[in-house]
C-alpha positions, 0 to 999 in steps of 0.5 A: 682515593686509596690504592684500592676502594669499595663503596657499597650503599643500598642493599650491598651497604647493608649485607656489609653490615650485617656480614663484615662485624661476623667476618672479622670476629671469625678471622676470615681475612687472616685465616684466608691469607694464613691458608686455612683450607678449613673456611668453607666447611668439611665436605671443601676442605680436600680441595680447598687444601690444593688451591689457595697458594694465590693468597701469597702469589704478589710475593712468591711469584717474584722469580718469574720476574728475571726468569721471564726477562731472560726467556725474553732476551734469549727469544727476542734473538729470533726476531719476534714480534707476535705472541700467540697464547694458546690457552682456556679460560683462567689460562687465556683471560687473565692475559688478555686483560693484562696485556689489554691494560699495558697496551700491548698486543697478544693474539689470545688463540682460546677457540676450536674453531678450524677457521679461528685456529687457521687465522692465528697459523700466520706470520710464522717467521716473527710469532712466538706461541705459549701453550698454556695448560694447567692439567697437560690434557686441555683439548683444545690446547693441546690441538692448537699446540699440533697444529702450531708445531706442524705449521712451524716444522712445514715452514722450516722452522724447529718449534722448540725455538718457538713455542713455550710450554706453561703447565703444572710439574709432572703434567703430562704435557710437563713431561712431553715437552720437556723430554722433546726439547722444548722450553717449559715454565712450571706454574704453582699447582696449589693454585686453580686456573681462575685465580692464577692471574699472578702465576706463570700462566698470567705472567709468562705470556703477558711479559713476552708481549710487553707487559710490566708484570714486576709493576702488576705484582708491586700492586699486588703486594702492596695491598696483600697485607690490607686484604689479609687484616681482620678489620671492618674496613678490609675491601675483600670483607666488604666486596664479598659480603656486598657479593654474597651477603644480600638478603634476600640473595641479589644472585645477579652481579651486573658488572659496569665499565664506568672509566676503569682503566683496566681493560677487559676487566669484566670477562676476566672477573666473570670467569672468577665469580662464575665457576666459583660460585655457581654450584649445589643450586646458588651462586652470582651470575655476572653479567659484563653490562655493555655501556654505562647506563642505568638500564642494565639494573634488575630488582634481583641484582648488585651493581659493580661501578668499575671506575679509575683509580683517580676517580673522586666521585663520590657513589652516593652523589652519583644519584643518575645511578644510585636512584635507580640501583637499590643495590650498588657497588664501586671498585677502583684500583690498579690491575694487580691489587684488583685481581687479588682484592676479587679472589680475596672476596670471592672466595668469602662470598663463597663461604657466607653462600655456603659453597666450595669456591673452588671447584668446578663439577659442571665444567667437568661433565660438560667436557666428558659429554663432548668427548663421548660425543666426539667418540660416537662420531655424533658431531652436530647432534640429532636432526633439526625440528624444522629449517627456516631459511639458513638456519637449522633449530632444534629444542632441547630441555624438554617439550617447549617449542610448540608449533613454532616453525620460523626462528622468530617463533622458536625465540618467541617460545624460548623466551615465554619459559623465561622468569620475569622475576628472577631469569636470565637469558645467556647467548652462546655463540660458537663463532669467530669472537672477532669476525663476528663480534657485533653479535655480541650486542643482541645481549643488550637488545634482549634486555631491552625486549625481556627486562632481565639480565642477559649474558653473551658468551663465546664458545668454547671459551664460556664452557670455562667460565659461565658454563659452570654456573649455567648448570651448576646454579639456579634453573633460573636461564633460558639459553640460546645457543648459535653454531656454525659449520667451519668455512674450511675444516682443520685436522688435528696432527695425530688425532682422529678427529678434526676441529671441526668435529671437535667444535660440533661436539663441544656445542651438543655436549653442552647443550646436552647436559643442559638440558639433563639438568632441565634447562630449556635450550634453543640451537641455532645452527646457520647452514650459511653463515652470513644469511643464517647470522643475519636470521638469527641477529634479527630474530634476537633483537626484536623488541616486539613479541 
């Protein structure tokens, strides 16, 4: 098999070729690597104009590779041995699955919980902490880089020793940091957090923890020049016309771990092709299917076969898939050639959807409603409809709960508003990713119980990545959304608020300019946090109605 190779039958076969002849008439590919912000229409080109430095990176992040080595040497004298990466979205999930890969161990710290932060506030004396931030003004990053920096001064430890500042030149946090002493790595500010897996924030963090990032950029650059040719067999052309080609549109994108060797891939390519096209109405809602069965296929969706990049089979023998797929797909590659192939086509995806890729509207509002909230001293939000046994419930998005007065009931009538054609359910969990993760696994239960496609996403962290789309695309979902009161709350050094305010205000925020958009949401709040999970647990995962 090549160093990369995108297999398409069914549906996807035919929006390749119907779209990949057009692309390449249109010098799509070439215009792409040349940086031709033109691509995506008038009305994109202002913001596309700032964002598309990523096409090059395999290449002009090639210092980073010594300057990160010698940041290394010089830390490794403290005697670390634990890296804690303090990040949002395109900051903290292109690390993840980088060092996941190399099998090496990071502690991504992507949470505002109070009690998620505290449990990362360890092992002091052998941890090194990289605050990553694009902007400088991320919230969440910036409360976990005060309470870093506290934790580390009351241990009698100078945080300049042991913190490393990622962010773009002249952010306000550039200008903080450097002015205090503190080691700061400047990213490329022409490229937008999503596709900046080979900048800094990819790279700094990945290599402190061990990870060959010379290796991930070899494989990179030794597909940049395929990706950037004008031909009908380009992988990106074909990829993104599988993607966003299909008539009618499958906006469904069911991405399957089926032997790749790149781990975690799914939540680092759910984030790119979420926030990128889930907007002005349209976009591809991916969904991370969790297990390799067939059953995670929808008449509305394409299949995504992440295989290893041995893998010989061919996808049209593949007939326990490809019977029950009418529109399916097979990617494999190395982890560097991946991540740019995916930009590559998700960025033509946008162009045949008629969307600007690189923007993101929906995440913006989401965050100005928390902090108006937060401001007010609203935290949770208004009082419940009704109380059954630890949980709290409350209906927003219009007037839909009826008479339900148990959790199972509110489900139930969450649910009935569902499109059995066409809808999703997404469950946003406002939990600890770790402690709680076998919550995760309601997703596949109630795409056992409705038939359609449902998403799992940890809160904060999904407002980074699906929650664009969640507001930004079709009316199509019906949203759960699951919180909890912290077991011990956190205060932010030289903030006015706590985390836990901070966290309450992020989920009603949310919830809030869902339901301005007139999607129906369900919140569930557990007043204890075993009981109320067990409640909430079983209430999803019923098969019955």
């Amino acid at each position: 098999m090549s160093t990369l190779d995108v297999t398409a039958t069914g549906a996807a076969a035919d929006a390749v070729a119907a779209h990949v002849p057009t692309l390449v008439a249109d010098r799509v590919a070439s215009r792409l690597f040349a940086q031709d912000h033109t691509l995506w229409g008038e009305a994109a080109e202002e913001e596309s104009a700032k964002r598309l430095s990523w096409t090059g990176l395999a290449r002009s992040s090639r210092h980073l590779v010594g300057e990160i080595a010698a940041l290394k040497g010089e830390l490794e004298e403290t005697g670390y041995d634990r890296v804690v990466l303090c990040g949002m979205g395109g900051s903290s999930l292109a690390p993840e699955v980088i060092c996941a890969t190399a099998g090496v161990p990071i502690v991504v710290l992507d949470s505002s919980d109070p009690d998620v932060v505290r449990a990362a506030l360890t092992d002091l004396d052998r941890t090194v902490v990289v605050v990553s931030s694009k902007s400088g003004s991320t919230v969440e990053t910036d409360s976990q880089r005060r309470a870093f920096e506290a934790a580390f001064t009351e241990a009698g430890i100078d945080p300049t020793t042991r913190l490393v500042v990622v962010t773009d030149p002249g952010s306000p946090l550039d200008g903080d940091a450097r002015s205090r002493g503190f080691r700061v790595v400047n990213a490329d500010p022409d490229v937008g957090g999503r596709y900046s897996a080979l900048t800094a924030f990819g790279l700094v963090p990945s290599g402190l923890a061990g990870a060959d990032i010379e290796a991930l950029l070899d494989d990179a650059e030794a597909v940049t020049d395929i990706l950037a040719a004008d031909d009908d067999a380009n992988p990106a052309l074909r990829l993104g016309a599988a993607m966003g080609g299909t008539a009618p549109l499958r906006d469904k994108l069911v991405l399957v771990d089926d032997g790749t060797e790149n781990v975690g891939f799914g939540a680092w390519a759910e984030q790119l092709i979420a926030e990128s096209t889930g907007k002005d109405g349209t976009g591809i809602l991916p969904v991370v299917a969790i297990g390799t069965e067939p059953a995670h296929l929808y008449d509305d969706a394409t299949v995504v076969r992440l295989v290893a990049s041995d893998d010989d089979t061919d996808v049209e023998a593949d007939s326990a898939t490809a019977a029950t797929a009418a529109s399916l797909v097979t990617v494999a590659g190395p982890l560097g050639a991946q991540m740019l192939l995916w930009e590559a086509a998700t960025a033509v995806a946008g162009r045949l959807l008629g969307i600007n890729p690189f923007d993101q509207p929906d995440v913006e509002s989401a965050k100005a409603a928390a902090r108006e909230l937060l401001d007010a001293g609203i935290g949770a939000g208004d009082a419940p409809a009704f109380t059954d046994g630890a949980v709290e419930v409350r209906a927003l998005g219009g007037d839909w709960l009826g008479d339900a007065s148990t959790v199972d009931a509110a489900v139930d009538a969450l649910l009935a508003r569902l499109d059995g054609s066409h809808g999703y359910v997404a469950v946003m969990a406002y939990l600890d990713r770790e402690a709680d993760a076998d919550l995760e696994h309601v997703a596949r239960d109630l795409f056992d119980r409705t038939g359609r496609p449902a998403t799992f996403g940890w809160g904060p962290r999904f407002l980074h990545s699906t929650g664009q789309y969640h507001k930004g695309g079709p009316a199509t979902g019906v949203y759960v959304q699951v919180t909890t009161a912290p077991a011990q709350d956190l205060d932010v050094p030289g903030r006015d608020f706590t985390l836990g305010q901070f966290i309450a205000s992020q989920a009603a925020g949310d919830a809030t300019v869902l339901a301005d958009h007139g999607r129906p949401v369900l919140r569930l709040h557990l007043t204890d946090h075993d009981s109320g999970l067990a409640q909430v647990t079983a209430a999803l995962g019923r098969t019955h109605g």
